[in-house]
N, CA, C and O atoms as a CHARMM CRD file, in Angstrom:
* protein
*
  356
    1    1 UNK  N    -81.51500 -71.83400  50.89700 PROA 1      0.00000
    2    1 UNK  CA   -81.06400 -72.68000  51.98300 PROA 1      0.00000
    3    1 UNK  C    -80.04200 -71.90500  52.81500 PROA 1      0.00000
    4    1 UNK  O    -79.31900 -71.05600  52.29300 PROA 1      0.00000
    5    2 UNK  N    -80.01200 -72.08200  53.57300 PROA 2      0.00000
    6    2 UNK  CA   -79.12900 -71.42500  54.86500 PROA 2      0.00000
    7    2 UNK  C    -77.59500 -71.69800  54.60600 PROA 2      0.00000
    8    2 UNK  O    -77.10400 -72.67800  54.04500 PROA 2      0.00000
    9    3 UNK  N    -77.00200 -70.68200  55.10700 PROA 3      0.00000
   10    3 UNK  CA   -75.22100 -71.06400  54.86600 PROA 3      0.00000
   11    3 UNK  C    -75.12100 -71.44600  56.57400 PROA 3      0.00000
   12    3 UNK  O    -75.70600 -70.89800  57.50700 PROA 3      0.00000
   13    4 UNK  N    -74.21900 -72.51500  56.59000 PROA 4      0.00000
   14    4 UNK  CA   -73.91300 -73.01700  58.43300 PROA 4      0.00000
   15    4 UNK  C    -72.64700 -73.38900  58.14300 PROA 4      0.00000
   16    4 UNK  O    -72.22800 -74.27700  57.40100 PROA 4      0.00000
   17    5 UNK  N    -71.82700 -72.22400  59.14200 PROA 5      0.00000
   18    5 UNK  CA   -70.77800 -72.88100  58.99000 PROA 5      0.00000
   19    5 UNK  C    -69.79700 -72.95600  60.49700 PROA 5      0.00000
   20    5 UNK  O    -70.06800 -72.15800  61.39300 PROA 5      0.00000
   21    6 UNK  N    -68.79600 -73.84800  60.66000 PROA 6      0.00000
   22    6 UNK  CA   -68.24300 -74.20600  62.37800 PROA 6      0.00000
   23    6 UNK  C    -67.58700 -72.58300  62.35500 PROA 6      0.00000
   24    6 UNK  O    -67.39000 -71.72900  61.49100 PROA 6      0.00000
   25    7 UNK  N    -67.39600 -72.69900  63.72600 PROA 7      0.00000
   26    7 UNK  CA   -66.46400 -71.62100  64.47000 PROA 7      0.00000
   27    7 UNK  C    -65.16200 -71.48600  64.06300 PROA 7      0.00000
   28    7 UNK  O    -64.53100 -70.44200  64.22600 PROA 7      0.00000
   29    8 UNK  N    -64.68300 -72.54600  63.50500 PROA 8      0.00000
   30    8 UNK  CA   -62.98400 -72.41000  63.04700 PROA 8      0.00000
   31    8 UNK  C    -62.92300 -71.60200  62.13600 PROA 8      0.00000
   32    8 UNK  O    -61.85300 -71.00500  62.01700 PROA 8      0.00000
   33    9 UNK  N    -63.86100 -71.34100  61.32300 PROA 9      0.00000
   34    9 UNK  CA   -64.46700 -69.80200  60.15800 PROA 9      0.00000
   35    9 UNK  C    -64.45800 -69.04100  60.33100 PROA 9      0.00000
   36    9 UNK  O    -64.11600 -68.30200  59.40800 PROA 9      0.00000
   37   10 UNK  N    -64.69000 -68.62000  61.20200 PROA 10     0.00000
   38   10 UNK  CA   -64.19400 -67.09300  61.73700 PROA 10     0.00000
   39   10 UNK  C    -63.21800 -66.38000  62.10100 PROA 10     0.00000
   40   10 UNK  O    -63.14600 -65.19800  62.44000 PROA 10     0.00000
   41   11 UNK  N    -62.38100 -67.29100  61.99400 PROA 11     0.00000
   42   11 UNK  CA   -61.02300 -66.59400  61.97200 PROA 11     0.00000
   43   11 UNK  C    -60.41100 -65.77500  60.92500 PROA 11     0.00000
   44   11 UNK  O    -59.64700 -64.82200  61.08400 PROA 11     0.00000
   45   12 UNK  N    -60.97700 -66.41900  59.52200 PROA 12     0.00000
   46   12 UNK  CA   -60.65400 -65.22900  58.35900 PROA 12     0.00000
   47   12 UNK  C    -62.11000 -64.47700  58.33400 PROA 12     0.00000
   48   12 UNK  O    -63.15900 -64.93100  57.87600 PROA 12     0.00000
   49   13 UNK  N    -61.83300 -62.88500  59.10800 PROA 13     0.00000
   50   13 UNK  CA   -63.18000 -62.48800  59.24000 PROA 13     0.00000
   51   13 UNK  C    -63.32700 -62.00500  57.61800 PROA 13     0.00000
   52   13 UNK  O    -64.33000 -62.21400  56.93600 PROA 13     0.00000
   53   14 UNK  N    -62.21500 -61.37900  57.20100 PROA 14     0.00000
   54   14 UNK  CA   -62.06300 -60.71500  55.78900 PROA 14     0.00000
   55   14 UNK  C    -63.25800 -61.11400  54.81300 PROA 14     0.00000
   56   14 UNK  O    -64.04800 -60.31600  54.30900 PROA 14     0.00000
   57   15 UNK  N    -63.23800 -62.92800  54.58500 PROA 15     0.00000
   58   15 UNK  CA   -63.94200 -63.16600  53.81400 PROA 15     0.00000
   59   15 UNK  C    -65.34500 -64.07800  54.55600 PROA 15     0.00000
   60   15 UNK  O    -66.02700 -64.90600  53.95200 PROA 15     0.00000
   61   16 UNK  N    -65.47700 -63.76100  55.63800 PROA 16     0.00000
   62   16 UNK  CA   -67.03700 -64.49400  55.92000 PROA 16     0.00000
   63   16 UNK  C    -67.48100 -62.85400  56.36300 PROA 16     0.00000
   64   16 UNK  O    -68.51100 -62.81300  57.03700 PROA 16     0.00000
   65   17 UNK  N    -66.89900 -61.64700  56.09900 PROA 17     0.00000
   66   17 UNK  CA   -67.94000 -59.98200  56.21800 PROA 17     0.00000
   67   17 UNK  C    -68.19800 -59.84100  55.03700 PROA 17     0.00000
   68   17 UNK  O    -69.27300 -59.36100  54.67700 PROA 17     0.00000
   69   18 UNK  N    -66.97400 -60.35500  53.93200 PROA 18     0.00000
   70   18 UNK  CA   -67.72500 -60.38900  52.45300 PROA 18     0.00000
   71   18 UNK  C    -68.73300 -61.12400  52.16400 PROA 18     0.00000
   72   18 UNK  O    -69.58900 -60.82500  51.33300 PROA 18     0.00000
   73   19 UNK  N    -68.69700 -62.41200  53.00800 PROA 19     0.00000
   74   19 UNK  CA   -69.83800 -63.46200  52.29900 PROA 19     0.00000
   75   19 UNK  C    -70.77000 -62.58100  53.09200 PROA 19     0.00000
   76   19 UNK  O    -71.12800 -61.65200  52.36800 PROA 19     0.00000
   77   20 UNK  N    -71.29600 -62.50900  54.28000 PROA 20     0.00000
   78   20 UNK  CA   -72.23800 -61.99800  54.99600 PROA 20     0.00000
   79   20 UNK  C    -72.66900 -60.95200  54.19900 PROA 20     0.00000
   80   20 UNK  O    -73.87700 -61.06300  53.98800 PROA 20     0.00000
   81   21 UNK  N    -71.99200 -59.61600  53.47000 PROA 21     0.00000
   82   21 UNK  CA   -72.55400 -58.66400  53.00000 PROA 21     0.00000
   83   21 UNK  C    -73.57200 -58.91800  51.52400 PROA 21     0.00000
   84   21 UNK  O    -74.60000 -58.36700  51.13200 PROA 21     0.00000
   85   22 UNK  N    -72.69900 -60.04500  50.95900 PROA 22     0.00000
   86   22 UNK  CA   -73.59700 -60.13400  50.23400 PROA 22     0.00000
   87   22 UNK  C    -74.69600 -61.80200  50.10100 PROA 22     0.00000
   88   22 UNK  O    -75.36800 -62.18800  49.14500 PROA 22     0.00000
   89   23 UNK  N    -74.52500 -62.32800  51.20600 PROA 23     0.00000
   90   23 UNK  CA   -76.10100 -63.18300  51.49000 PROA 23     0.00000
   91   23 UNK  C    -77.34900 -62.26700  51.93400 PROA 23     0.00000
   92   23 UNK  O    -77.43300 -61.30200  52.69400 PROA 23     0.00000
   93   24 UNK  N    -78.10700 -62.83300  51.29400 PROA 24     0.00000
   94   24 UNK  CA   -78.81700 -62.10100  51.61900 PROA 24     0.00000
   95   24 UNK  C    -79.99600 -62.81700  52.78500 PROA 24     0.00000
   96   24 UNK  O    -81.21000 -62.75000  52.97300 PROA 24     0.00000
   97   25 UNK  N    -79.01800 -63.39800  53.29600 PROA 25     0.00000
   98   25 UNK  CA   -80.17600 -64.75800  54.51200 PROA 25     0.00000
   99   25 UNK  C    -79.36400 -64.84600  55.22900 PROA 25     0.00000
  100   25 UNK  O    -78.31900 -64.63500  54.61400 PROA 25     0.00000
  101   26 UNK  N    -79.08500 -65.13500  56.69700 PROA 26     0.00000
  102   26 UNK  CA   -78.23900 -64.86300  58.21500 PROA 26     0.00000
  103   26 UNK  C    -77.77200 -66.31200  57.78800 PROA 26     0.00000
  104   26 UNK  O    -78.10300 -67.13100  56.93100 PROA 26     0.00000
  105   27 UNK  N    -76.80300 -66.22300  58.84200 PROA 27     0.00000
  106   27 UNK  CA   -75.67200 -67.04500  58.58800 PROA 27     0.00000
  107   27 UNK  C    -75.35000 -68.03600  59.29500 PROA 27     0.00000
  108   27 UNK  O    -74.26600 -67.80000  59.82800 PROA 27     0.00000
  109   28 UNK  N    -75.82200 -69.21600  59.62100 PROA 28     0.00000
  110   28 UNK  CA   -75.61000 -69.53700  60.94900 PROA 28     0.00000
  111   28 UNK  C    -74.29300 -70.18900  61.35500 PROA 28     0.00000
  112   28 UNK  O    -73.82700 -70.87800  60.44800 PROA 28     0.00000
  113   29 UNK  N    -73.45000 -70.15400  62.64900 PROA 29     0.00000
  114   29 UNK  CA   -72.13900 -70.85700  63.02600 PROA 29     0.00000
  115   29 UNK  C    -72.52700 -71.67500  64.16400 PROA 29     0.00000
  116   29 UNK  O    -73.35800 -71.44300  65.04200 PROA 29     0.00000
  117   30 UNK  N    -71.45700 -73.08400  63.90600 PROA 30     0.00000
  118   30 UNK  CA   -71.68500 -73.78500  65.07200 PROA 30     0.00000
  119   30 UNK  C    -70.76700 -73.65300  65.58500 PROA 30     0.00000
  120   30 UNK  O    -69.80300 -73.04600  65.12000 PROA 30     0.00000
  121   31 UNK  N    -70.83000 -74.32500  66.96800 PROA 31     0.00000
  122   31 UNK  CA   -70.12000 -74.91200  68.11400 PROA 31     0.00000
  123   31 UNK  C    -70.46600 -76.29300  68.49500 PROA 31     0.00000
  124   31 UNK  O    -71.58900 -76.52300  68.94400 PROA 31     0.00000
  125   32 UNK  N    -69.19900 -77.65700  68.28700 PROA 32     0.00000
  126   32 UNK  CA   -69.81100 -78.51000  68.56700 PROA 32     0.00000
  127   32 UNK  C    -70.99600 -79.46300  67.79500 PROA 32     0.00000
  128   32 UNK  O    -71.31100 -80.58300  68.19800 PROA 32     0.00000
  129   33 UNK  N    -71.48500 -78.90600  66.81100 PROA 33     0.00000
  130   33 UNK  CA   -72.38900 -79.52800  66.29700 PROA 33     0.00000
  131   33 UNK  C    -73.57300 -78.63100  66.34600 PROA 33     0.00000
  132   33 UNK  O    -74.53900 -78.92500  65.64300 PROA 33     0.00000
  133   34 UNK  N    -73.60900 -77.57800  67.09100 PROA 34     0.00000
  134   34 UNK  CA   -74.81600 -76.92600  67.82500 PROA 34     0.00000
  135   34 UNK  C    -74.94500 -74.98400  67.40200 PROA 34     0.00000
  136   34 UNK  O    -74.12500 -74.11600  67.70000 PROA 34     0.00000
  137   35 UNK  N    -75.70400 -74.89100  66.96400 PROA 35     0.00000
  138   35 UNK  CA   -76.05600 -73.22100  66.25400 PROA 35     0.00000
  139   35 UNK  C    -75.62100 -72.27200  67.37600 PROA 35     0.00000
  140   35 UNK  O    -76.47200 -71.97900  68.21500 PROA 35     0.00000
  141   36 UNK  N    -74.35700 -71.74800  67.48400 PROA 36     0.00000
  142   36 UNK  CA   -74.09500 -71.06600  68.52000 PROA 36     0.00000
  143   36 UNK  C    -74.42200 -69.45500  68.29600 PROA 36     0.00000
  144   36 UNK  O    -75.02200 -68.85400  69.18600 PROA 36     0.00000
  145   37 UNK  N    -74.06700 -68.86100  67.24400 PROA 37     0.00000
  146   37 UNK  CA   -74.62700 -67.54000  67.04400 PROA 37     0.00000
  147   37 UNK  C    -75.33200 -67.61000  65.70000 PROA 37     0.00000
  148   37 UNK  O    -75.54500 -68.72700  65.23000 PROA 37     0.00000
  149   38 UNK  N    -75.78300 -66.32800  64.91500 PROA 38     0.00000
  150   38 UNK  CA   -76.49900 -66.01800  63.76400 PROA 38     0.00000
  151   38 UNK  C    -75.62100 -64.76300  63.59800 PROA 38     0.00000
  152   38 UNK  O    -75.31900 -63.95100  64.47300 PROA 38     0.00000
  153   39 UNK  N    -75.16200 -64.77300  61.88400 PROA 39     0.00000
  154   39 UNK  CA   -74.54300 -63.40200  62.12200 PROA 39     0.00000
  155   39 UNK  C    -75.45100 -62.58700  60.60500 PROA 39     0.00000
  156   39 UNK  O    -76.41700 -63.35000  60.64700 PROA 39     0.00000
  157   40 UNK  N    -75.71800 -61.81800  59.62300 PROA 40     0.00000
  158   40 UNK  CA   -76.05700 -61.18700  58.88400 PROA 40     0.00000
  159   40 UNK  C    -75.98000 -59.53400  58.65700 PROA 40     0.00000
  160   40 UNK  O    -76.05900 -58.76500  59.61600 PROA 40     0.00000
  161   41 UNK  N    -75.82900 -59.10500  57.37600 PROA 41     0.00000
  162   41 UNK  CA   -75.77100 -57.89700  56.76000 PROA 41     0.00000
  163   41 UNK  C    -76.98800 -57.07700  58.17700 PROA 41     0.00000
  164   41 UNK  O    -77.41300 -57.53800  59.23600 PROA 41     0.00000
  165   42 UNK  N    -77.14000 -56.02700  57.64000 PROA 42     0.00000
  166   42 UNK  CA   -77.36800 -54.71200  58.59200 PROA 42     0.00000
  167   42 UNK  C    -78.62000 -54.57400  57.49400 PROA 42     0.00000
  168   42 UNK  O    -79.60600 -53.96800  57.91500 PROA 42     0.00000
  169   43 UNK  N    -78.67700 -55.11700  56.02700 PROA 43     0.00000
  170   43 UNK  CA   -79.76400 -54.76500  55.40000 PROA 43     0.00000
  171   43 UNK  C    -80.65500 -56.21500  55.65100 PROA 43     0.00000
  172   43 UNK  O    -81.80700 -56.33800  55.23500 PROA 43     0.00000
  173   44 UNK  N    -80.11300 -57.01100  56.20800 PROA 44     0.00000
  174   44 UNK  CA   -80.87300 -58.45500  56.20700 PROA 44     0.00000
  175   44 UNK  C    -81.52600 -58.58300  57.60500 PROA 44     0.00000
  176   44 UNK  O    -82.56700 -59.22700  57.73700 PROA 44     0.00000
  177   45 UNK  N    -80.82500 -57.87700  58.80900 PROA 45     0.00000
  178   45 UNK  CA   -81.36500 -57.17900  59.87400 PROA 45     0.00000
  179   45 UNK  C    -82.20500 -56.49700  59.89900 PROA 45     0.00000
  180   45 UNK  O    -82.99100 -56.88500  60.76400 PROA 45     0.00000
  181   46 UNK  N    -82.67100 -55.29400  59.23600 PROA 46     0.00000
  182   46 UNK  CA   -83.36100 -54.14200  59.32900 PROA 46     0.00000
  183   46 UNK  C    -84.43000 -54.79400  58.48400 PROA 46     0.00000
  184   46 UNK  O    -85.52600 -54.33400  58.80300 PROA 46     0.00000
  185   47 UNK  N    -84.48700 -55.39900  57.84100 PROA 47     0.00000
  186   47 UNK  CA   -85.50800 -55.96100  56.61400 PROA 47     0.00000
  187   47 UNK  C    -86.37500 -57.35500  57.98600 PROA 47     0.00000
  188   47 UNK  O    -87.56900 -57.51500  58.23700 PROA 47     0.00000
  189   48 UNK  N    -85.42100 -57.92700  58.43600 PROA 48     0.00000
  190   48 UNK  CA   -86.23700 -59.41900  59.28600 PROA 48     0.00000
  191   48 UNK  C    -87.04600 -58.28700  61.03000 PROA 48     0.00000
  192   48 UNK  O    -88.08200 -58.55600  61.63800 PROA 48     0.00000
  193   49 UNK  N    -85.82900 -56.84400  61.37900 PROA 49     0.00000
  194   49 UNK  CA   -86.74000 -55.81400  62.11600 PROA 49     0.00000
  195   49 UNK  C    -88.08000 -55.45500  61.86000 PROA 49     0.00000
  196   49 UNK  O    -88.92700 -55.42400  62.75300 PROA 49     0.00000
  197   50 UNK  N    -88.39700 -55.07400  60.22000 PROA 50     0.00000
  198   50 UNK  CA   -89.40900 -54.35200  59.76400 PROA 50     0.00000
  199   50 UNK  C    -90.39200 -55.95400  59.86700 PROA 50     0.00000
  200   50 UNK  O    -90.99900 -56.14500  60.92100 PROA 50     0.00000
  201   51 UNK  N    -90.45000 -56.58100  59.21100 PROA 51     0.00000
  202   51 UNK  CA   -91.04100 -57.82000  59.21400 PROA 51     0.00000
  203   51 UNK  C    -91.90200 -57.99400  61.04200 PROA 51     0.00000
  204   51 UNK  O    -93.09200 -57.97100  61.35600 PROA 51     0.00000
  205   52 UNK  N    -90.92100 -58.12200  61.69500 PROA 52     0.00000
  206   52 UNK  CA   -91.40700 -58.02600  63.08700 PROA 52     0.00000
  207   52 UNK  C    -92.44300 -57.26900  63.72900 PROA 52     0.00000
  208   52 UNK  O    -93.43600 -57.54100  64.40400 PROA 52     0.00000
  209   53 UNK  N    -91.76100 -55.99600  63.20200 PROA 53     0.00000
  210   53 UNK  CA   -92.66300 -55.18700  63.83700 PROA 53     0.00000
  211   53 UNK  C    -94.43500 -54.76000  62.91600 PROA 53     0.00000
  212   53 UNK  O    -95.49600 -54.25000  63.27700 PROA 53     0.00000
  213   54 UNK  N    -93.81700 -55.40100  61.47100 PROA 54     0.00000
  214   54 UNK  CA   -95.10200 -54.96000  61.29400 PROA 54     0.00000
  215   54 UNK  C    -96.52400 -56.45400  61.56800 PROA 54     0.00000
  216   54 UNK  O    -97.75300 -56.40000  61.61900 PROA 54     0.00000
  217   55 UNK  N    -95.64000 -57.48700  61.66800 PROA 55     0.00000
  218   55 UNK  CA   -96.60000 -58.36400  62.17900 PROA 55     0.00000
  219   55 UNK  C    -96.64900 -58.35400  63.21800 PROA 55     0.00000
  220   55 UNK  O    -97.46100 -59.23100  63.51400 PROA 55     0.00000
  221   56 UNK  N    -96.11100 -57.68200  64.49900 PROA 56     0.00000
  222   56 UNK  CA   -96.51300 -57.22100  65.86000 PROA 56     0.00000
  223   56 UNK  C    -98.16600 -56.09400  65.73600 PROA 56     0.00000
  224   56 UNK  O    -99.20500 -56.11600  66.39500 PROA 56     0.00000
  225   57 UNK  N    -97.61800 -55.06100  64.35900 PROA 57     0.00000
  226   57 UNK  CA   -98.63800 -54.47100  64.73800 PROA 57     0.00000
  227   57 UNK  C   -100.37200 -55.46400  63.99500 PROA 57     0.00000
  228   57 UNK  O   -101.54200 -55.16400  64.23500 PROA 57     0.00000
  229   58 UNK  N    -99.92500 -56.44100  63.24600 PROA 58     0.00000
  230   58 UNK  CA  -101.21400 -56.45000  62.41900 PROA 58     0.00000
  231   58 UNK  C   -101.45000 -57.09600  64.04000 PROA 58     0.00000
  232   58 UNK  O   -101.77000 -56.11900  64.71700 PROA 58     0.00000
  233   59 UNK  N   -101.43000 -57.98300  64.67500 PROA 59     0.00000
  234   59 UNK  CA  -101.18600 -58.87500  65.45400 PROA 59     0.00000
  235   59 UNK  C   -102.57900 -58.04300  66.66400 PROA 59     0.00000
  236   59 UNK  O   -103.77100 -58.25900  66.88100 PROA 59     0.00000
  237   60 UNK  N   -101.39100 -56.92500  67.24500 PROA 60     0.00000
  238   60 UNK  CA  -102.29600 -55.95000  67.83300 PROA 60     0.00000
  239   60 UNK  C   -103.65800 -55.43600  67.56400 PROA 60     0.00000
  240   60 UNK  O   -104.57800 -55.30900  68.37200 PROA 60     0.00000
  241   61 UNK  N   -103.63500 -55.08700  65.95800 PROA 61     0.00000
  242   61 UNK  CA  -104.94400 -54.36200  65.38800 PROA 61     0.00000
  243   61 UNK  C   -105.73700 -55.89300  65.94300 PROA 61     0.00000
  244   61 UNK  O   -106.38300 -56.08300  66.97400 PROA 61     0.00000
  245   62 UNK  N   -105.40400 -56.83100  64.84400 PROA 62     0.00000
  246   62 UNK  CA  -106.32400 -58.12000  65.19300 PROA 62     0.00000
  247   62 UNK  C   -107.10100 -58.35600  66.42400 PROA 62     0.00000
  248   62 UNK  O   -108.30500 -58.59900  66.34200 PROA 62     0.00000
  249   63 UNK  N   -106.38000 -58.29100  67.77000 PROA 63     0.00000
  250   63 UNK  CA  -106.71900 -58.07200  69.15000 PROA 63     0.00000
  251   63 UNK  C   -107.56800 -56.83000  69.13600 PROA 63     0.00000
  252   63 UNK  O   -108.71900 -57.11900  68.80600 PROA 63     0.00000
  253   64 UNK  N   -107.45700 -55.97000  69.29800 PROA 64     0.00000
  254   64 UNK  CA  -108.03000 -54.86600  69.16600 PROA 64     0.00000
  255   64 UNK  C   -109.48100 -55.08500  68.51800 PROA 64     0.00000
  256   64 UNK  O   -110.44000 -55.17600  69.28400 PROA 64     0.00000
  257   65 UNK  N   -109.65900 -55.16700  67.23600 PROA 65     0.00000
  258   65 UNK  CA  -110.67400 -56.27900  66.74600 PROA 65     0.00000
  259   65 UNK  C   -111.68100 -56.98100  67.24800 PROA 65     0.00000
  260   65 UNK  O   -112.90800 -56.87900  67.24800 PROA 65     0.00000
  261   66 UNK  N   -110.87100 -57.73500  67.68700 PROA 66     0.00000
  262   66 UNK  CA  -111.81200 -58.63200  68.54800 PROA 66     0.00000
  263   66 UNK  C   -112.39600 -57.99600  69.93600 PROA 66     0.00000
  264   66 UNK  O   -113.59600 -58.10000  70.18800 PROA 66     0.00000
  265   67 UNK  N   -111.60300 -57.40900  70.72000 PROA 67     0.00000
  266   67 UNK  CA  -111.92800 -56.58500  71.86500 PROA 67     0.00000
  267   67 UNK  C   -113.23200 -55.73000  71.37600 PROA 67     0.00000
  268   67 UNK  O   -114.40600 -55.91800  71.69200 PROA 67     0.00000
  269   68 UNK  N   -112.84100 -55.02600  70.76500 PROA 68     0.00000
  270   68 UNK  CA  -113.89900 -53.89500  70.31700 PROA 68     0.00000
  271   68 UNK  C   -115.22200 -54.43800  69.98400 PROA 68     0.00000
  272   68 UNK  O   -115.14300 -55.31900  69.12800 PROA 68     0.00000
  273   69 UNK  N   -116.43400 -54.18400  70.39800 PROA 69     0.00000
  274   69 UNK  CA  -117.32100 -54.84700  69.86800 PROA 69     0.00000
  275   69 UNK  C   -118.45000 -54.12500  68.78300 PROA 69     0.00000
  276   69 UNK  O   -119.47800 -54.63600  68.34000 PROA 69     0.00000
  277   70 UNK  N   -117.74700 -52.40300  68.44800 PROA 70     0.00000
  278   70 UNK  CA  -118.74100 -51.47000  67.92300 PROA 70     0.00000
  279   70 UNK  C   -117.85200 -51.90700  66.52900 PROA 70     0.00000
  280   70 UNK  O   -116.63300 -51.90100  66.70000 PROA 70     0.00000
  281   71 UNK  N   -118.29600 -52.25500  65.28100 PROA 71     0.00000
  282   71 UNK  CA  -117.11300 -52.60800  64.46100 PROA 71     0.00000
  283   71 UNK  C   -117.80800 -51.23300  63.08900 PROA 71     0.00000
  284   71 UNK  O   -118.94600 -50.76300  63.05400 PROA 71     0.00000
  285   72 UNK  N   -116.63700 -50.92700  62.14500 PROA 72     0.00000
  286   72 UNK  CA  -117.24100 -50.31200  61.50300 PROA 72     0.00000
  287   72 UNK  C   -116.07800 -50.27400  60.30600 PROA 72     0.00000
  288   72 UNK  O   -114.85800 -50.13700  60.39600 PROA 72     0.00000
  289   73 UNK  N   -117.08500 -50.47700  58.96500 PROA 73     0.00000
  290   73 UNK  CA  -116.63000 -50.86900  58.00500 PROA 73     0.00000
  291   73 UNK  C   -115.75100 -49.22600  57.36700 PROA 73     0.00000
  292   73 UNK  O   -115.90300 -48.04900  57.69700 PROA 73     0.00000
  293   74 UNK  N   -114.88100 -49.87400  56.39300 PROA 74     0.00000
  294   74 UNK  CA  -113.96800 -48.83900  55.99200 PROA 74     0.00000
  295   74 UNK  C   -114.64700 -47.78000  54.97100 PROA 74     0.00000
  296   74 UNK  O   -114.22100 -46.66300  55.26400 PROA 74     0.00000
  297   75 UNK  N   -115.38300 -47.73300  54.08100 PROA 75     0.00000
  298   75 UNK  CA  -116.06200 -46.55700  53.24900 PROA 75     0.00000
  299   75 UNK  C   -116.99500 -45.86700  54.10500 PROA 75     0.00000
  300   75 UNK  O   -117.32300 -44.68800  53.97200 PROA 75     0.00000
  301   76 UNK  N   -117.46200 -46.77800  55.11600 PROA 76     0.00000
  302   76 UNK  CA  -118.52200 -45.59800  56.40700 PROA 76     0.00000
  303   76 UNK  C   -117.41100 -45.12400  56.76600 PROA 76     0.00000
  304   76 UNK  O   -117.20500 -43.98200  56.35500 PROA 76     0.00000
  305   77 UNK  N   -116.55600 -45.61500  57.43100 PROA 77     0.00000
  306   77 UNK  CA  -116.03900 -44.73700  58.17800 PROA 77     0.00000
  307   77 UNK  C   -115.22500 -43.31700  56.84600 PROA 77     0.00000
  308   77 UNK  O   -115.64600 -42.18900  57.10000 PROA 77     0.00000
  309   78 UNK  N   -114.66100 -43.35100  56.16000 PROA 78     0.00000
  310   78 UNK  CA  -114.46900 -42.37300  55.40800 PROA 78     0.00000
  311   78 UNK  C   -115.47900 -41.99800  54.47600 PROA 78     0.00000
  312   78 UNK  O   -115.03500 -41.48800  53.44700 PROA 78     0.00000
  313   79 UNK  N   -116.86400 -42.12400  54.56600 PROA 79     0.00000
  314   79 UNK  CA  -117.64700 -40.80300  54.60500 PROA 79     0.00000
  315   79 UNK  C   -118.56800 -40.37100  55.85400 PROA 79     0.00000
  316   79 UNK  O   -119.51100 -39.58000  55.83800 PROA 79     0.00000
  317   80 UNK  N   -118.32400 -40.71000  56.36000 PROA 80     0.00000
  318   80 UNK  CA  -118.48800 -40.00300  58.46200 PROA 80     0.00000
  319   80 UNK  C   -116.95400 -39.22600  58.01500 PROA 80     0.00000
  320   80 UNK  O   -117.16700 -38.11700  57.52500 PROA 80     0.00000
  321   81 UNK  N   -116.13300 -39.42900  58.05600 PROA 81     0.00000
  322   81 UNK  CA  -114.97700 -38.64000  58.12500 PROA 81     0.00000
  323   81 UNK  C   -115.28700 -37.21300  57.24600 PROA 81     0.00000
  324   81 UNK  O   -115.47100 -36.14600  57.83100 PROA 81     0.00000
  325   82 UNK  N   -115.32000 -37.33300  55.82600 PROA 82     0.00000
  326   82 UNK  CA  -115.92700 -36.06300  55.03400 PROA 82     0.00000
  327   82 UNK  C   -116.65800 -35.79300  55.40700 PROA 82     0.00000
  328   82 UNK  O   -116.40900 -34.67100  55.84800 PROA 82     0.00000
  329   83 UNK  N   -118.23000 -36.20300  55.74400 PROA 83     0.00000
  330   83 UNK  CA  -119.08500 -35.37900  56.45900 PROA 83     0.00000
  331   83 UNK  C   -118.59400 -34.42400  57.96600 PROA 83     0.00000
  332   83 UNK  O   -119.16100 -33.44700  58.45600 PROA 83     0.00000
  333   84 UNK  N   -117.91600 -34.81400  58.21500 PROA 84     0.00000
  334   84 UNK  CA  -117.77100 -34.34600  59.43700 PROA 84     0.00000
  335   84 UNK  C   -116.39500 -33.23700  59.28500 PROA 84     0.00000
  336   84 UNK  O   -116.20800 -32.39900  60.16800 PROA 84     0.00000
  337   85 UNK  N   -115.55500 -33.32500  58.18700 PROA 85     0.00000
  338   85 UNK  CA  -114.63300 -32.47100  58.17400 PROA 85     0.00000
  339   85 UNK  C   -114.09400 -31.98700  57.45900 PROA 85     0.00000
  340   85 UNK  O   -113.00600 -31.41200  57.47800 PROA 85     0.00000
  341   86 UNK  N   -115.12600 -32.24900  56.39800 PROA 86     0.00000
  342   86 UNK  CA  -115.23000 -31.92900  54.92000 PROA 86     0.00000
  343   86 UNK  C   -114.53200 -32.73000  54.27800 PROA 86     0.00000
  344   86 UNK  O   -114.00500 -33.79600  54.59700 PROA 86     0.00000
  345   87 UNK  N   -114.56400 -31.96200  53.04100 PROA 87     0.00000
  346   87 UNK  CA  -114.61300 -33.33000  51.44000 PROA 87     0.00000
  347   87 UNK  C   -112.83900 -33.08100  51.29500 PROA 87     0.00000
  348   87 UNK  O   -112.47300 -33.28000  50.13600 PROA 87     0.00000
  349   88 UNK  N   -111.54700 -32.63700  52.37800 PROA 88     0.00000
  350   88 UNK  CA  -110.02200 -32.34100  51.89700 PROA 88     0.00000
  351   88 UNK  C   -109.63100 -33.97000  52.34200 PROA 88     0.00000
  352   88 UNK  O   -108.41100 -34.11300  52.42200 PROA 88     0.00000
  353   89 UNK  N   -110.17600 -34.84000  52.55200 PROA 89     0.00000
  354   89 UNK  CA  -109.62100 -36.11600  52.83200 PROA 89     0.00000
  355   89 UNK  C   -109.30200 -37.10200  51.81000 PROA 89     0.00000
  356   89 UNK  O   -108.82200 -38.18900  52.12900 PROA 89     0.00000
């Protein structure tokens, strides 16, 4: 479950960079009642980055996919590949 906590929290940064370093899920702060920023670790960042980008790329292939209309299965295509450039693959 998510940690949410108001803006008046941030004033002791000391111990909400400790809590942040070790949650391992973003953090959310309000304003008002209302989710004003998200804050999280640099490993909880780079981990929700990788996530992104690699469902950007399945996302793409998928499109791609469909566009393409010559389709060709994965063991043809790697033996067309050895035939064609020998058996170091």
């Amino acid at each position: 479950m998510p940690k949410i906590i108001p803006i008046n929290e941030l004033k002791n940064t000391a111990n909400i960079s400790k809590f942040v370093e070790e949650s391992d899920e973003p953090i959310f702060e309000t304003k008002n009642g209302y989710v004003s920023m998200v804050l999280m670790s640099i490993n909880v960042y780079e981990r929700e980055i990788a996530k992104n980008k690699v469902v950007k790329l399945i996302n793409d292939s998928l499109k791609d996919i469909d566009k393409d209309e010559i389709k060709t299965d994965g063991p043809m295509f790697i033996s067309e590949m050895k035939s064609k450039y020998g058996k170091k693959l």
